[in-house]
Each structure stands twice: as C-alpha cells, then as structure tokens.
N, C-alpha and C positions, 0 to 999 in steps of 0.2 A: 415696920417695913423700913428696908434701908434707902437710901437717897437713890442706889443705882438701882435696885426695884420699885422703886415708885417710877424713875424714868426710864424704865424699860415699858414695851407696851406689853399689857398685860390684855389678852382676846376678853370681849365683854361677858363670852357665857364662861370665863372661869372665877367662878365665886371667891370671894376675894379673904375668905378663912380657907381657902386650899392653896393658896400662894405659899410657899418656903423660900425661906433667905437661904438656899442652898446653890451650888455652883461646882462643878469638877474643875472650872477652868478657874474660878476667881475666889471659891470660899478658902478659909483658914486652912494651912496644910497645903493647898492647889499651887501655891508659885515655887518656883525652884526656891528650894530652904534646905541649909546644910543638914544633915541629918533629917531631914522629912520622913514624913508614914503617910505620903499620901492617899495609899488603901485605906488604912486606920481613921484618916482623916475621914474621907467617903463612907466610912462606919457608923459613923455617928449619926445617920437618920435615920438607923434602927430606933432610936428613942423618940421616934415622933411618927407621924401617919405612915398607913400602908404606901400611900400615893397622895403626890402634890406637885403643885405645879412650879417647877422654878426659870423664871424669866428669861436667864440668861445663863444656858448652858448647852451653848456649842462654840465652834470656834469663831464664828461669824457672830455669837450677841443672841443669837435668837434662843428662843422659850420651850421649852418639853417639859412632857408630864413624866415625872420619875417614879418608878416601880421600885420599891422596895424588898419585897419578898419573894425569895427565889421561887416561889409556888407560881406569883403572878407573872414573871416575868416569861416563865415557861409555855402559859399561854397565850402570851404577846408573839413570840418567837414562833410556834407552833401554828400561826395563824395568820396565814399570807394575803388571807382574802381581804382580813379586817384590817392588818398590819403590814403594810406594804416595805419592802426592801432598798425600793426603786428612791434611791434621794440624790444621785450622782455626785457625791461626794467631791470626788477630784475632780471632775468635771464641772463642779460648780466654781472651782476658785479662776475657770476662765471666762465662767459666764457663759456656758453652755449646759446640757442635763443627758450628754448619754451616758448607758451606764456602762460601771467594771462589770466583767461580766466573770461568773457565775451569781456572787455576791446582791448585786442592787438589779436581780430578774426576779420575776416571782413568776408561779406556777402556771399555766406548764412550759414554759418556756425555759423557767428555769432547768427541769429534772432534763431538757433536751444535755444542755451546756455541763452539766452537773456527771452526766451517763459517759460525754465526751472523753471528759477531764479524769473523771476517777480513777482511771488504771494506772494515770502518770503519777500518782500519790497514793497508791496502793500501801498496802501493809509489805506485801510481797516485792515492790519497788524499792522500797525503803528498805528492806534486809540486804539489796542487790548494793545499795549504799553504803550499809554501816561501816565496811572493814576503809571507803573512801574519808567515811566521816571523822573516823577513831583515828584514823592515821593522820588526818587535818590537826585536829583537837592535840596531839601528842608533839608534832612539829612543833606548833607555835609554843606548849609549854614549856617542853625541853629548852626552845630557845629563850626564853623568858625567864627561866631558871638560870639559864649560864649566864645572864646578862646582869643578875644582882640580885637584890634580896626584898625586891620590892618592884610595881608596875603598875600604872596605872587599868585594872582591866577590862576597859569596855574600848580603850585604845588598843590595847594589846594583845587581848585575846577575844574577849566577848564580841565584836562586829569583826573584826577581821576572822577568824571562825565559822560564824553563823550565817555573813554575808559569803564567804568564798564556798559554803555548800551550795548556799544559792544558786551562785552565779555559774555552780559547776553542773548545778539542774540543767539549769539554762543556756550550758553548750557557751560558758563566756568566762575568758580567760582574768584573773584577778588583779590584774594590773593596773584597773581603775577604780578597783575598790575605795577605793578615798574618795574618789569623787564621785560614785554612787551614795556611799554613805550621806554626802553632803546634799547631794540631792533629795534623800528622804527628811533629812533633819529639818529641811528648809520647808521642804513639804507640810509633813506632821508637826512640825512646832517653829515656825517662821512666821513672822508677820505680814501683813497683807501687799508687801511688796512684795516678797521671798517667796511666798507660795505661789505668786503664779508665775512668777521667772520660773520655779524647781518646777510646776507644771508642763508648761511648754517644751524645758529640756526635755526631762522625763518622755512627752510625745515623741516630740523628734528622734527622739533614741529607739523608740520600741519602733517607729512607723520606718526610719532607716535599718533598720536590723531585720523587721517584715521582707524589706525590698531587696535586700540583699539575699536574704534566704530563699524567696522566690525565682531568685536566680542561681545561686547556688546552695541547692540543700543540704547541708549534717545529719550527723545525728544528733538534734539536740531538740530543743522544746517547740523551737520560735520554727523549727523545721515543717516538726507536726502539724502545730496551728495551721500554718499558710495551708498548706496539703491538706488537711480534716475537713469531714463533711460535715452538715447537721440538717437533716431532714433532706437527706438524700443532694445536697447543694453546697457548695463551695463556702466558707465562710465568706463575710464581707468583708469590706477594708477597718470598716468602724469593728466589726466583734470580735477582729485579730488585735486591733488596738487597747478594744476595753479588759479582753481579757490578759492580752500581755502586759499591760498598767497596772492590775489586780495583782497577779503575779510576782510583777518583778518591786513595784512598791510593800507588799504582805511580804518578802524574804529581808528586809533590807531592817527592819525594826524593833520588830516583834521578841523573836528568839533571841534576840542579844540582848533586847530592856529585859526579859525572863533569868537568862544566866545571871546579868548582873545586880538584880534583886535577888537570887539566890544566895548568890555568893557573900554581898552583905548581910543577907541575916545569919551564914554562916563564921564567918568573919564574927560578927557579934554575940554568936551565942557558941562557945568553944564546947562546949557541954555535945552539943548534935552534932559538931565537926566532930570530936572526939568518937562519935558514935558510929558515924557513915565512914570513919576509916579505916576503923574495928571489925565493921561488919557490911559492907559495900553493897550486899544483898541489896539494906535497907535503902542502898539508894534510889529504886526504880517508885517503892511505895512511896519516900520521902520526895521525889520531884512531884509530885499530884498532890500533896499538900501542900507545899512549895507554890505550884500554881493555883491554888483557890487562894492563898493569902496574898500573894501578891500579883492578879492578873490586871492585863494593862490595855483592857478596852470597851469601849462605850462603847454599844450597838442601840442604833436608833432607827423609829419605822413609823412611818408615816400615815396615820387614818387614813384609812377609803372611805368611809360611810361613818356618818355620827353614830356613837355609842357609850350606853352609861355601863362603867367599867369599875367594878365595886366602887361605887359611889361617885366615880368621877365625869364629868359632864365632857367628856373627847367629842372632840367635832372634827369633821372631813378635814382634813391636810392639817390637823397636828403631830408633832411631833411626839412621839412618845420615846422614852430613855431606858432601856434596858442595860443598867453597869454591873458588868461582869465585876469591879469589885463590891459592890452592893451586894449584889446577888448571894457573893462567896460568903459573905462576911452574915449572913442573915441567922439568926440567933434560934429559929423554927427549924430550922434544915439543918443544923451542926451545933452539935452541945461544944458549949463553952468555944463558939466560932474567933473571940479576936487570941485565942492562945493559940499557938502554932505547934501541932503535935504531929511528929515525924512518924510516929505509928496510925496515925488515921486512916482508917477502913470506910469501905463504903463511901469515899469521897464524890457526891455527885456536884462538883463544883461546874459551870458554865466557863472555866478561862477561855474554851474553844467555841462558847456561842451553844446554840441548843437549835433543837428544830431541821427543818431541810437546809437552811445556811449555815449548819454546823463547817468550821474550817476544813476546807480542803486540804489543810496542809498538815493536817493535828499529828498525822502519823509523823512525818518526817522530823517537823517540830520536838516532838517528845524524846525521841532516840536524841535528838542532836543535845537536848539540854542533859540528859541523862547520862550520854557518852562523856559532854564536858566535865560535868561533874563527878563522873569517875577518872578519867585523865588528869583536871586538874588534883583532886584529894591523892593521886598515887604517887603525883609527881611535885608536885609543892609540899613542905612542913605544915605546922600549924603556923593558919597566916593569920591577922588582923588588920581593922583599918589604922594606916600608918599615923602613928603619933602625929598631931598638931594639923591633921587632913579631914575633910568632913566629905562624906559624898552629899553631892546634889538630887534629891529627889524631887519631880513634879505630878502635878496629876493633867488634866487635857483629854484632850479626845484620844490618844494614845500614851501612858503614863509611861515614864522614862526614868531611869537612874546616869548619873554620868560623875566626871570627878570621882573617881571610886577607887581611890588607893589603896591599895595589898601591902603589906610587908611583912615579912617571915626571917625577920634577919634575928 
C-alpha cells in the first residue's frame, strides 16, 4: 500500500485485500505527460481483480469501487434502484446537491425529463444539422490550410468546431467561444479555486440567458426549456438551470477531446490515414472503434442499499466507478482489445454510457466527429505530429488531449 493510500480513508467494511493502488486521477499515465496513453494506462487493471476498491479516484480525493469488466459495469448502469445517478456533480464544487438534469435523475423522474428532451437530439434533428455541421468543419479547415502547413488542432479546429455546433444548438452566436471554452476547462480540470469560480459563471450565464428568453423568446433551446411542460406544469427555475448546466457544460468538452484523440492516433499511424483516404466509406465504422479506444469518461453511481456485488462488500452511499475507458479496453468483450482495429464489427463499446443514461447527445456527437473527420482527411495532406512537439494527454474524470500539433508541410 502506497503512503497516499494508507492516508486516504479507506470505509472499515472494505477488506483491506480489495484496496488497489489504482487512480484515473493520480495513477501512472493520469497527469498530463507529453505523449501519454491515458486509456492504455486505465487498461491495465484488466490484470488484476474483477472489482476493487481504490481510495482516491475522483476529483475531490474520495474512494469508489472500480468495475472492471464491461459485463459488470452493464449491470451498475442498468440498475437505477441499486445505483443511483443523483451525485450533483457540478453542484457540488459550490457546496450545494441539485441535480443536471436529465443525467443525475433516476426513475421515474428521470424517463419524465428524458421524454421532454429527446426530440431535440433526435436522429432526425441531427440530419436537419448535418449540411450546418459539414459546412462548419470545412470553413475552419480550408482556413487552416491557407494559413500554413501546420496548427495547433484542438485550438484551431477541434473546440472551435465542436463548441460552435453547440452553441448553434443553443440559439448563441460564437463570438465567445473562447471564453466558454475556458470556462469548461476550469470546470472539468481546474483546481479547487477554478472550479467553482467556472461554476458560478457557468450559472449566472445559463440563469441570465433563462431571464432573457422568458422575455423574449427564439428559436432556439433555452426558448424551449423556459416554455416546456413536465407533468402537465411549468418547469422550475432550479430544472431550467440544471438542465441548461447539463447541456451547455456536455457540448463544450467531450466532442473536441474525441476529435483530438482521433486525430493523434491517426497522425501516428499513417498506415489507417492512408486507409480512410482511399476509402472514406470506412470512416463512419473506424469513428466507433476510434471511440471505444479512446473514450473520455468516468460515470460514477452511488449505492442506495448495501449490496454484495460479485464479491464486493458495497454499502449504502458508495461510490461506485463505471470507466468508460476500462469498460472499452476489457479483454472478455473484444479480442485483442488494446490493438486499435479500424475494421471492428460488432463494436459494443460504452463511450456514450449504457442503460437509461445513455448520452442524450450520442446522435449529434457522432455525425460531428465523423463529418470532422472526413472534412479534415479531404482537405489536409498526409499530416503528422510536428517534429520536436509532443501532445499532452491526461486521464481525470473527463480525459483530454491538448498541445497537439499537425503538420503536413
């Protein structure tokens, strides 16, 4: 046992041969490291138990029990009674506990908010998108191409991209994209000053943009909301908030750490760039292996009632860890899981979560990285990471790529 696991507290009914020296946030591979595999990293407890407990792995310090195998973790997700949703996540870095909503509701409340919400992230919504999306995706590379032979791109393309779909769901003009971005980063990977400064903005943003659309309404999301009913009644002021928190925090991160891990393993294996340029078909199958190898979130659920859970001793209000890269990476559900095969079928990887909280947004998400990734490969050469540049990968409760220089010259 390591020094920060012996002084972590460890609850007394976890038997003390189920502790791991494991951590998304602090183990080997977790901190931002030039060249990093922090999925790869997170792989590695395939070699040791189904389930165990490690101390400290959240962003606060505290202790869950980690699911190893994508079978188990199925049933965590699947099972809202036993495995609550409800942790208020953002809510908690100001020291309060409501929740995003649809995400941190459980049943039935949840399927109310879930029924509301689905049409706006339909399959069918998202076709209404695509030619807004592709035409995004193609601006910024064209301009990117004329500007030189090299770009940094998770500045360049990958969040300015991914965040301006967003913000175009959400009826808001892109002119402060920067300083939305900054406000997620601060969020998702800021220290215990930074998060709850980027909290509080964050509110104030979504509760002023509520007030304004109740007085004048758009066409646009934050329109909807205010105006939506649920159970025959007006939303509240708190479930326009949680759910426009949910929303506009989930667009601002996710899809652009996605791109920008693609693009580095394509950058580094020219073999499969060489392939997806030849044959573009293959890019819709190759983005689904793409996201089981490198997906970039922890979902964690909270015991209602003690339960022994192939073998493990869970009691009322633990944490338990379902990581989507764990999950992906599980050697039982995908032969030869850490090789990255651009032909793989039958991909039932978790990047989008499983169960009734599977992502509301999985549709939109997927065309956007799918579209970038055909935009970019038509419109860029064969590119690589630029001589004497390293990108920055971490792992965390949302895993990130940055520093990630292209160059095709």
């Amino acid at each position: 046992m390591t020094a920060a696991m012996s002084a972590a507290a460890i609850p007394a009914h976890v038997p003390p041969a189920m502790v791991g020296d494991f951590s998304l946030f602090t183990s080997p591979g977790m901190a931002p490291t030039p060249d990093g595999d922090p999925q790869a990293a997170a792989a590695r407890v395939h070699s040791g138990p189904p389930i165990f407990y490690s101390p400290m792995n959240t962003r606060d310090g505290k202790g869950t029990w980690v699911i190893t195998r994508a079978r188990d973790q199925r049933r965590v997700l699947q099972d809202p009674e036993t495995f609550s949703s409800h942790r208020a996540i953002f809510a908690s870095a100001l020291g309060e506990s409501w929740p995003m909503i649809p995400l941190e509701l459980d049943p039935p409340e949840h399927g109310a908010f879930r029924t509301l919400l689905n049409p706006l992230l339909s399959p069918k919504r998202v076709m209404a998108l695509e030619s807004a999306v592709r035409e995004r995706a193609s601006v910024l590379i064209d301009r990117i191409a004329a500007a030189g032979t090299s770009c940094d791109v998770m500045k360049d393309f990958a969040f300015p991209f991914a965040v301006n779909i967003f913000l175009r769901f959400l009826g808001l003009s892109d002119d402060r994209l920067d300083e939305f971005v900054t406000w997620a980063n601060d969020l998702l990977h800021g220290d215990n000053v930074q998060r709850p400064a980027a909290a509080r903005t964050i509110i104030a943003f979504i509760d002023g943009l509520a007030a304004e659309r109740r007085e004048r309404p758009v066409d646009d999301f934050m329109s909807f909301l205010v105006q939506a009913k649920v159970h025959d009644r007006p939303l509240t002021d708190a479930e326009v908030r949680g759910t426009g928190v949910l929303l506009f925090v989930a667009g601002l991160d996710t899809v652009a750490a996605a791109i920008g891990f693609d693009l580095a393993y394509l950058a580094r294996n020219p073999d499969d760039q060489r392939l997806l340029r030849a044959e573009p078909g293959r890019i819709v199958l190759a983005a689904e292996e793409l996201l089981r190898a490198y997906p970039t979130v922890q979902m964690i659920r909270v015991a209602t009632k003690d339960i022994d859970f192939e073998g493990a001793p869970i009691r009322k209000g633990d944490y338990v860890s379902c990581a989507t890269m764990i999950a992906n990476r599980d050697p039982e559900e995908f032969p030869d899981a850490d090789r990255i095969d651009l032909g793989r079928e039958d991909n039932r990887h978790t990047a989008f979560a499983y169960g009734p909280h599977r992502c509301l947004g999985s549709h939109l998400a997927r065309r956007e990285i799918v579209i970038g990734l055909e935009e970019w490969l038509r419109r860029i050469p064969d590119f690589r990471i630029k001589k004497g540049t390293a990108p920055i990968a971490f792992g965390g409760h949302v895993f990130g790529i940055e520093q990630l220089i292209l160059d095709w010259s």
